[in-house]
N, C-alpha and C positions, 0 to 999 in steps of 0.2 A: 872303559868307563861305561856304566850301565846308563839308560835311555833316562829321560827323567819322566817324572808324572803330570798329566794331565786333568787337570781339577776343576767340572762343569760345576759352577758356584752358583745359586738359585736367586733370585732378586724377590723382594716383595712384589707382589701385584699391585696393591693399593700403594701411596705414596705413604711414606714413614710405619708401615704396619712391620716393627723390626720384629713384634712378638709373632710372627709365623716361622720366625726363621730356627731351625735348632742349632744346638751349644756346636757342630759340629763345622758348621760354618763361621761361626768365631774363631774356632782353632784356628783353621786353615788359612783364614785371609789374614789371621795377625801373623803369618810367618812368612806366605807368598810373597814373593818379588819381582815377579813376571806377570802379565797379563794383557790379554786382548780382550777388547770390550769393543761393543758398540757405540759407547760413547763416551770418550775421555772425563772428561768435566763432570760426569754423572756418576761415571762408576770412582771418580777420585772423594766425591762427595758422599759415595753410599761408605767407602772404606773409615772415612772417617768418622762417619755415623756411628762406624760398629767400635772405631777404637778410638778413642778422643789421643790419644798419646802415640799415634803412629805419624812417624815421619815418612809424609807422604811426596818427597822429593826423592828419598831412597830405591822409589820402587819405578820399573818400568813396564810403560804402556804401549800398545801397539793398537790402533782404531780400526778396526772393521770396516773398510769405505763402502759405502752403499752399492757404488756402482762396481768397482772394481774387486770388492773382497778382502778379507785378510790376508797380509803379508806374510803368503804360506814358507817361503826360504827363512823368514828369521824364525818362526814356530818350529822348522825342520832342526835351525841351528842350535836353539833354545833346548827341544829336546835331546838332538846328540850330546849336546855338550851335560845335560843332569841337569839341567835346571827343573826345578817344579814350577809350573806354569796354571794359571786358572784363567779360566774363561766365563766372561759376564755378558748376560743381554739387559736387556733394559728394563725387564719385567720377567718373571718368571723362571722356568728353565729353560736353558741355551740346549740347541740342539730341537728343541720343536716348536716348527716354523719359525726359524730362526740360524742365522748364518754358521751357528756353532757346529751343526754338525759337519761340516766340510772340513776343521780342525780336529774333532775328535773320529773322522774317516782317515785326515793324514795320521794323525796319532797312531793307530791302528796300523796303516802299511809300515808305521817305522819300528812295530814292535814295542813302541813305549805302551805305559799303563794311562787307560785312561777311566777314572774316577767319577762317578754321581753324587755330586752332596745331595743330601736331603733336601725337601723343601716346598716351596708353594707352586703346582700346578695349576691355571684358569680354567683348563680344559678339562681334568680329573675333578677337579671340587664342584666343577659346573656340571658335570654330568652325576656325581654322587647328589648332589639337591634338585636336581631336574624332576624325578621321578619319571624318567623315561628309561627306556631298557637297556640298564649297564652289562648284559651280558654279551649281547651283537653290538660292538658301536663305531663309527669310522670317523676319523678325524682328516677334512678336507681342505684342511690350510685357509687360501685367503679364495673367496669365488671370485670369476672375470669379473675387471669394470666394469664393460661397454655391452653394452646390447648388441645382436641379437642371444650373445654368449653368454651372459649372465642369468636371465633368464629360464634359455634351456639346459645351465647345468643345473639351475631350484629343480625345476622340475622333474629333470635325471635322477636326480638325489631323493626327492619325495617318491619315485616311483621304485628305488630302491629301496627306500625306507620300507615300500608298501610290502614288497615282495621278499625281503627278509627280515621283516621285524627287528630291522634294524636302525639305533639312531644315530643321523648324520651331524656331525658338528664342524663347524667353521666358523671364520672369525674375520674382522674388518677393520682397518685403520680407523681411528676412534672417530675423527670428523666424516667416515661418512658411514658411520652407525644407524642414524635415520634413512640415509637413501637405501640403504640394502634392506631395515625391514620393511619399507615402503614395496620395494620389490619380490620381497615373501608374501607381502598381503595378498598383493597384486596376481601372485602367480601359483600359491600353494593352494590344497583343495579348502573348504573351509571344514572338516573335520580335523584335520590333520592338528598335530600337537608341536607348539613351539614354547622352548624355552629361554627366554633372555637372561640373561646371566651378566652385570655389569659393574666393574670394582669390585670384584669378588675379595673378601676378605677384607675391604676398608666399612670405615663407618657408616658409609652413602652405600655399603652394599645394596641392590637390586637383583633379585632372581624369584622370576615367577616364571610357572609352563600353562599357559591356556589354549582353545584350540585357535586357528586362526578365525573363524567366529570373532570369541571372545574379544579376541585381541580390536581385531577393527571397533567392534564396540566402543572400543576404549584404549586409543590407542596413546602409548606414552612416548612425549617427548625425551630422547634420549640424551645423556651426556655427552662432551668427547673424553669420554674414556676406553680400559681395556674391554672389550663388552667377548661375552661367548654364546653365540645363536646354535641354538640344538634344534633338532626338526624328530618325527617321529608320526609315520603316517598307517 
């Protein structure tokens, strides 16, 4: 029996923005019958967003647990056995900064096929409207909490930014979107260029790049939403 396929399926950014999504992930979820998502109750809600007539007690779910991971032996059994499986996060594409890729790594050792649908990146559309330098750029996940570490990795970063003209991008769980740029004011030179990037693709979208200057000038109270901070020094 041949392996089955593995189908990293894209999430809107913004809540209900179904028009970023292409025809291509329609296909695919209205036949899938397998998947691990991050969050049951959300991704049962997104599928039937997309298909009002899908019987969604037919299909099965498997939850990402925060602490412990996805339930990598049923994913292994799922794909020996042929099944086509897809994989959801909660926002965007799985696989960056985000537990998927530990799924589409087993996929991989077992030989099955593992698939990219199309779809909406935070991280790529935030740095295509940034106006900062898309040719060098690093994508740095989530920075430390706690101090003194969060801190000296801004700084790290800013002083990488400086010496390869390169920009750095990272991102923050939504509620504490204020305390981290509080801590870029805080800690970056005031030349240097910051973009915030927040709900990209919803109607409330927000993306502007000023330097850190500017910014204190006038600094905005942020949402809890998906937000993406770009630096360039």
């Amino acid at each position: 029996m041949s392996k089955g396929i593995l189908y990293l399926i894209p999430i809107p950014i913004a809540e209900g923005a179904l028009h970023t999504l292409p025809a291509e992930v329609y296909t695919h979820t209205a036949a899938l019958q397998y998947y691990f998502a991050e969050n049951i109750r959300t991704a049962r809600r997104f599928l039937k967003s997309l298909h009002k007539d899908l019987v969604i007690d037919d299909i099965h779910f498997s939850e990402i647990d925060k602490h412990n991971g996805a339930d990598t032996t049923l994913l292994k059994k799922w794909l020996n056995d042929g099944k086509h499986v897809g994989v959801m996060s909660e926002a965007g594409c799985p696989g960056i900064a985000d537990p998927g890729a530990v799924l589409a790594g087993i996929a991989h050792n077992l030989g099955a096929t593992v698939i990219p649908l199309t779809g909406p990146s935070s991280i790529i559309l935030s740095l295509m409207a940034s106006g900062l330098n898309g040719q060098s750029f690093a994508f740095n996940g989530y920075l430390p909490i706690k101090e003194p570490a969060r801190s000296q990795q801004l700084k790290a970063l800013e002083a990488a930014s400086k010496k390869d003209n390169q920009t750095q991008i990272f991102i923050e769980t939504p509620y504490r979107n204020n305390q981290l740029l509080d801590e870029v004011l805080k800690h970056c030179q005031n030349n240097t260029k910051l973009c915030i990037a927040v709900n990209v693709t919803g109607a409330d979208s927000f993306i502007k790049t000023k330097t850190i200057t500017e910014w204190k000038q006038q600094k905005p109270e942020l949402p809890k939403a998906p937000a993406v901070f770009l630096l360039l020094a």
